[in-house]
VMD Tcl script that draws the C-alpha trace (Angstrom):
set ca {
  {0.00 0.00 0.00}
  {0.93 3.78 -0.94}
  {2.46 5.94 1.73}
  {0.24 8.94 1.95}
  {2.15 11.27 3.53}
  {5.79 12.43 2.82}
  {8.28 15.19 4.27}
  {10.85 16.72 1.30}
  {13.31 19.16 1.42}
  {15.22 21.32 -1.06}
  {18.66 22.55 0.12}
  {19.39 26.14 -1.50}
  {23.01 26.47 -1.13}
  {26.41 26.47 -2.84}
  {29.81 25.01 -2.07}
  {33.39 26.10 -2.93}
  {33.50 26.51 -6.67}
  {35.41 23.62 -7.63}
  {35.91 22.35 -4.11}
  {34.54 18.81 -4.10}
  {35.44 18.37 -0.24}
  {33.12 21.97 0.54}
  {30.53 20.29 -1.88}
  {30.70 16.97 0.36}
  {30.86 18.81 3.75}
  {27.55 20.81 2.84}
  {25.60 17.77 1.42}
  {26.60 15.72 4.65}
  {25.92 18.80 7.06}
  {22.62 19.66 5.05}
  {21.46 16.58 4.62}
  {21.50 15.49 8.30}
  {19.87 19.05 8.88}
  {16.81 18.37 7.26}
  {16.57 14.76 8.18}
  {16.44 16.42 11.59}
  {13.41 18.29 10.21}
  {12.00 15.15 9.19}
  {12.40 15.37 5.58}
  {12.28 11.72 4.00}
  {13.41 13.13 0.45}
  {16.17 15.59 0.20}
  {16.83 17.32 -2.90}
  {20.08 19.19 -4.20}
  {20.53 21.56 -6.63}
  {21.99 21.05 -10.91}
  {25.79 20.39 -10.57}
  {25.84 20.96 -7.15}
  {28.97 18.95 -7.12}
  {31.36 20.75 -7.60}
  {28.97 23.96 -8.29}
  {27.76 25.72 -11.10}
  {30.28 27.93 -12.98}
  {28.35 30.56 -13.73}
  {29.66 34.16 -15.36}
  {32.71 32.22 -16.63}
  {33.93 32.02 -20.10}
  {36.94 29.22 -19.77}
  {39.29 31.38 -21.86}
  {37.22 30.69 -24.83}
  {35.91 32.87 -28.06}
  {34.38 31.96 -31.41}
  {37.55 30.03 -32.89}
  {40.05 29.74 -29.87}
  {40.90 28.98 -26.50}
  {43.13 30.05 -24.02}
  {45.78 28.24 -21.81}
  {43.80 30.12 -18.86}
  {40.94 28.33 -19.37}
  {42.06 24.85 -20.01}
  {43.53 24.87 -16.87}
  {39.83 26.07 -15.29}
  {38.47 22.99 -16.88}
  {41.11 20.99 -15.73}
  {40.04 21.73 -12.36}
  {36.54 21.44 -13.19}
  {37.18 18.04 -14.44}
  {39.20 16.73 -11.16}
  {36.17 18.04 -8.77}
  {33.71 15.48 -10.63}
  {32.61 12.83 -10.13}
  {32.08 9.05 -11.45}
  {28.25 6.98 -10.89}
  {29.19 5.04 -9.33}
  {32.11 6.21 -7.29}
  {33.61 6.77 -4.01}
  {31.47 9.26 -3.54}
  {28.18 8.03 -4.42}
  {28.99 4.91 -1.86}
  {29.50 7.88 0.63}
  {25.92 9.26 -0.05}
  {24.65 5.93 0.43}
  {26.03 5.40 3.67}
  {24.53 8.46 4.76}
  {21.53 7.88 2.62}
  {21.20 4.47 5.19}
  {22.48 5.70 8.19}
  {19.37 8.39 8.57}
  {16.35 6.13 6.14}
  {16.00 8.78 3.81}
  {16.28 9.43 -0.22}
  {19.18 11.43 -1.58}
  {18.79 13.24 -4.81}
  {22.23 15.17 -5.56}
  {23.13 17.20 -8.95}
  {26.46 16.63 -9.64}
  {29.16 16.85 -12.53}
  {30.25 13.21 -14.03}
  {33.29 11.83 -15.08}
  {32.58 8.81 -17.82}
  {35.57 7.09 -17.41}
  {34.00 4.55 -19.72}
  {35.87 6.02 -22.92}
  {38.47 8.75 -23.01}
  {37.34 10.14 -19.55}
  {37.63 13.93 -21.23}
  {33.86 14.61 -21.65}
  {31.83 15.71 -18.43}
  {27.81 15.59 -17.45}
  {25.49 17.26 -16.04}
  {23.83 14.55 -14.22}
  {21.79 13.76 -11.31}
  {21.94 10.70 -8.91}
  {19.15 9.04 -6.93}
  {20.02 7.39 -3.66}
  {17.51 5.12 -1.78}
  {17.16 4.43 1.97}
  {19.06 1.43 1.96}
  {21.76 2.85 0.27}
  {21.57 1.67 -2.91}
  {22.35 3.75 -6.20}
  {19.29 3.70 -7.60}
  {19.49 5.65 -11.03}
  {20.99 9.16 -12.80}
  {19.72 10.96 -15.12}
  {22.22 12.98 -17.81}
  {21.01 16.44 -19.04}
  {19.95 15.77 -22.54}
  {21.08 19.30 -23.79}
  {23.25 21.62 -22.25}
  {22.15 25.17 -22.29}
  {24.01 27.98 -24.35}
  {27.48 28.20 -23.34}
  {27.07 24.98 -21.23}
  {27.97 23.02 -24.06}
  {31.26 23.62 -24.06}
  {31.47 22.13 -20.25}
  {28.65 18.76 -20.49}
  {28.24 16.29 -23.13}
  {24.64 15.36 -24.29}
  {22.98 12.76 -22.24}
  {20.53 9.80 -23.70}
  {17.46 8.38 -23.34}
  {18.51 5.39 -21.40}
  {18.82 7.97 -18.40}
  {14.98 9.20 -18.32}
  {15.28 7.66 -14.70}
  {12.05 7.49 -12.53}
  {12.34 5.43 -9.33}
  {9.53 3.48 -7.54}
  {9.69 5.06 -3.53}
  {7.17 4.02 -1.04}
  {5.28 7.07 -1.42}
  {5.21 6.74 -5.48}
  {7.19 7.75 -8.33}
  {10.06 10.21 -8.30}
  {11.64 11.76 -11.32}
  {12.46 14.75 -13.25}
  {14.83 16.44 -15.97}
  {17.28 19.48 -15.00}
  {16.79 23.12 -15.81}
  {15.69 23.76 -19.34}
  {15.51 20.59 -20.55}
  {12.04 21.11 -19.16}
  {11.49 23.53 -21.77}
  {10.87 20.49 -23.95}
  {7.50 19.34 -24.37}
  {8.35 15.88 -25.80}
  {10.98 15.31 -22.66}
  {8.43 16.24 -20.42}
  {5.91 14.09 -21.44}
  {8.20 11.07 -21.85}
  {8.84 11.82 -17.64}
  {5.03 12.09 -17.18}
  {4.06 8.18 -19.22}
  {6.30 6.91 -16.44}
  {3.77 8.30 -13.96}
  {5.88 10.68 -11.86}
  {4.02 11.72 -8.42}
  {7.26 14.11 -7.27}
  {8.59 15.72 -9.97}
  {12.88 16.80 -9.16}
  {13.23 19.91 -11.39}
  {17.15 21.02 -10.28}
  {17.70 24.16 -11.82}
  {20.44 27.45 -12.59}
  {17.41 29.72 -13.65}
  {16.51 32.55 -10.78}
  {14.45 34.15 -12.80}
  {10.97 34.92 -12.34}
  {9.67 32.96 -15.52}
  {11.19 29.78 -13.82}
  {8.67 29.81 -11.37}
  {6.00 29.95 -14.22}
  {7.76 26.72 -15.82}
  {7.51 24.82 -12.29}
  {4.06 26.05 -11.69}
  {3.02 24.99 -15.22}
  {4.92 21.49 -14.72}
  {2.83 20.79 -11.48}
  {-0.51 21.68 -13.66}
  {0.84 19.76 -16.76}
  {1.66 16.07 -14.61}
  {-0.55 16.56 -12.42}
  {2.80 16.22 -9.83}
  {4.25 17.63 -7.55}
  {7.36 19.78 -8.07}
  {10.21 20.70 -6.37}
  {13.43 22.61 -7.34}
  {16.29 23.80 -5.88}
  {18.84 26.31 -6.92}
  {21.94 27.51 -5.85}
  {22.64 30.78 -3.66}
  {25.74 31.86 -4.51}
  {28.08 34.54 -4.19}
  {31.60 36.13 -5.25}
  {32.98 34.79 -1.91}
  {32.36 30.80 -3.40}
  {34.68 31.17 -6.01}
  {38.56 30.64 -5.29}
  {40.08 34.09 -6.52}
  {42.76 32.10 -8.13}
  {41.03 30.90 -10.75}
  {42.12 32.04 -13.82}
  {39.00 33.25 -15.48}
  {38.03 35.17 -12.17}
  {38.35 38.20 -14.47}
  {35.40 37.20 -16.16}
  {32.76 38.04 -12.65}
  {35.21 40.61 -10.92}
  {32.37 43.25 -11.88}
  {29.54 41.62 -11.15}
  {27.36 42.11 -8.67}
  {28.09 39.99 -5.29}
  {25.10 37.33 -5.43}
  {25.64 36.07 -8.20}
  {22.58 33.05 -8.19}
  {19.89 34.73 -6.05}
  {18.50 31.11 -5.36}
  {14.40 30.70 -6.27}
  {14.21 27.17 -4.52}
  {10.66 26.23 -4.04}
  {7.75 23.17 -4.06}
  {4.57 23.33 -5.85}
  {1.48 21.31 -5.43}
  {-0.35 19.14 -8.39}
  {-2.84 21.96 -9.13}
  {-0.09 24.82 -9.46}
  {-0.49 26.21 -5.91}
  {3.03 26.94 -3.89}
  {3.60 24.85 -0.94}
  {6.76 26.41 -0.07}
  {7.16 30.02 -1.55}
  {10.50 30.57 -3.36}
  {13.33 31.26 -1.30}
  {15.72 34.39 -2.52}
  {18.83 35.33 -1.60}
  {19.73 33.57 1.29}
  {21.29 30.15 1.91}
  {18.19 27.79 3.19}
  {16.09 24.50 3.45}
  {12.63 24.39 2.53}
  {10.85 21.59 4.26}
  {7.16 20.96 3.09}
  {4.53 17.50 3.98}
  {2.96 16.32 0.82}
  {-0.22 14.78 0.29}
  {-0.36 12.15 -2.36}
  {-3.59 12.15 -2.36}
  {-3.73 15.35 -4.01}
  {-2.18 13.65 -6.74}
  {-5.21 11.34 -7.43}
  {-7.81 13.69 -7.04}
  {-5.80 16.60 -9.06}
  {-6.66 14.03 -12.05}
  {-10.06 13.69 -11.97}
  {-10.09 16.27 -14.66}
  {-6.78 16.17 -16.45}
  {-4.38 13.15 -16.90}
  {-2.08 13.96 -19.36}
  {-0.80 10.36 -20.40}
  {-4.21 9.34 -19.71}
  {-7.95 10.59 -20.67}
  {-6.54 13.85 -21.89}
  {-3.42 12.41 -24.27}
  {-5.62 11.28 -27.33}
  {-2.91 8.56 -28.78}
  {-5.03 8.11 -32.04}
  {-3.74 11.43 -32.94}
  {-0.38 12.15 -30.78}
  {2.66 9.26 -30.09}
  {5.70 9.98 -28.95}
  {8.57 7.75 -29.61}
  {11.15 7.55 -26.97}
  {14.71 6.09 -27.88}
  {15.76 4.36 -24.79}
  {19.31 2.84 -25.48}
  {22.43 3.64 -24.18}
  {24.09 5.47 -27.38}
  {27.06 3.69 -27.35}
  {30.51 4.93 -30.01}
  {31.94 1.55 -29.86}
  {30.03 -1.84 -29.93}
  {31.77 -5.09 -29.59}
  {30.83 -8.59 -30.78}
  {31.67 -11.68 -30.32}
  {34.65 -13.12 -32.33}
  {33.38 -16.07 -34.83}
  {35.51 -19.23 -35.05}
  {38.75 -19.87 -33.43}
}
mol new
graphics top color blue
foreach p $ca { graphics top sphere $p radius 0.5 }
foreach p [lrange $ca 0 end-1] q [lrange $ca 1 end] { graphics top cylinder $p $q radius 0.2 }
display resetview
């Protein structure tokens, strides 16, 4: 039988840019401060391993690069992370030691091929501490595609929880209708929307999500300032005028039927804690179920391409 009832929590915070041990410290700290709150489900925000580099250019212009900013990346590259790793077996311990679901942003290594391309994944941790599935962005954003590689569809992860189904995509790939609605056929009930938007029009997106599934949402952002990135670096030219918050956060959960359940939090580090129905879930589609009365598949289908996309397959050898 369902669990009706459960307590989530989205951290709003940023580490050390780069640091992977401040990015470790805050998750563990974090983490056990919102299991103290009760929270069941904790959620972290895109890349929050080892942060988001925003403002920065990595030494690069239409048709060049710089030494500067390979050595950024180089440092960008040695604070990821692989799935699984040491660090994901860290998370689970954790993840065990207080019952509760981890769901952490982080950058990843694949060390499957040359090791040199990075993603902008997310992990899912269960209670038991088990990995239980990533997800890979499907399309970095802008500039962001000269950090991430382009995840697949064998990542559209959604994970079967005690108190339903959890899933999600990360920042603007939920600007894409198709992605979105190849999350809601798996019948999401939480929908984990990590994002690097603080705008206002990213609260219309969540709001609209929780309307569209029929979910609930939550996101979480980062709050960060000039004092989280290592002066050192050497594209810190690039935000030495901007303003000091530089990610003004927006972290918030919405219910099923577009209604906030925790208001977005701005410019200040924070955890929002919130106790969710799922109830609301059932009765939210009584009137709209988009993979269900409302999809029409006699005129719509959507084709989803769920294999790993692989550059090298091997066979077996034939004969001797």
């Amino acid at each position: 039988m369902q669990k009706r009832y459960v307590t989530v929590a989205a951290v709003q915070s940023a580490p050390l840019l780069f640091d992977k041990r401040s990015a470790m410290d805050k998750i563990d700290s974090m983490t056990r401060e919102a299991a103290a709150q009760g929270a069941e489900l904790i959620v972290f925000p895109e890349v929050f391993v080892p942060g988001y580099p925003r403002g920065l250019s990595f030494g690069t212009r239409v048709g060049s690069r710089n030494a500067g900013g390979r050595q950024d990346w180089e440092r960008y590259w040695a604070g990821a992370i692989e799935i699984p790793g040491a660090e994901t077996e860290l998370w689970g311990e954790l993840a065990k030691e207080l019952g509760i679901y981890l769901v952490i942003g982080v950058v990843e290594r694949d060390q499957a091929y040359s090791g040199g391309t990075l993603y902008n994944s997310v992990v899912y941790i269960g209670p038991d501490g088990r990995l239980l599935g990533k997800h890979r962005k499907l399309v970095p954003t802008g500039s962001e595609r000269l950090l991430w590689g382009q995840g697949d569809g064998s990542t559209l992860t959604v994970v079967d929880t005690p108190f339903g189904r959890i899933g999600g995509l990360i920042c603007w790939e939920n600007y894409m209708p198709l992605a979105r609605m190849a999350m809601y056929a798996q019948g999401i009930d939480i929908y984990i929307a990590p994002t690097a938007d603080a705008r206002d029009t990213w609260q219309s997106t969540l709001r609209h999500i929780a309307c569209e599934g029929r979910c609930f949402v939550i996101s979480c952002n980062q709050f960060a300032t000039k004092e989280t990135y290592p002066a050192d670096l050497a594209g810190y030219a690039d935000i030495r005028e901007d303003e000091d918050v530089l990610c003004r956060g927006g972290s918030a959960i919405v219910g099923p039927l577009g209604d906030y359940i925790a208001e977005p939090l701005y410019h200040k580090e924070g955890i929002l804690v919130a106790t969710l129905d799922l109830s609301e879930v059932v009765r939210s589609r009584f009137d709209f179920d988009v993979t269900g009365h409302y999809s029409r598949p006699d005129l719509f289908q959507l084709i989803v391409n769920d294999k790993s996309q692989q550059i090298i397959t091997t066979t077996a050898k034939i004969g001797n």
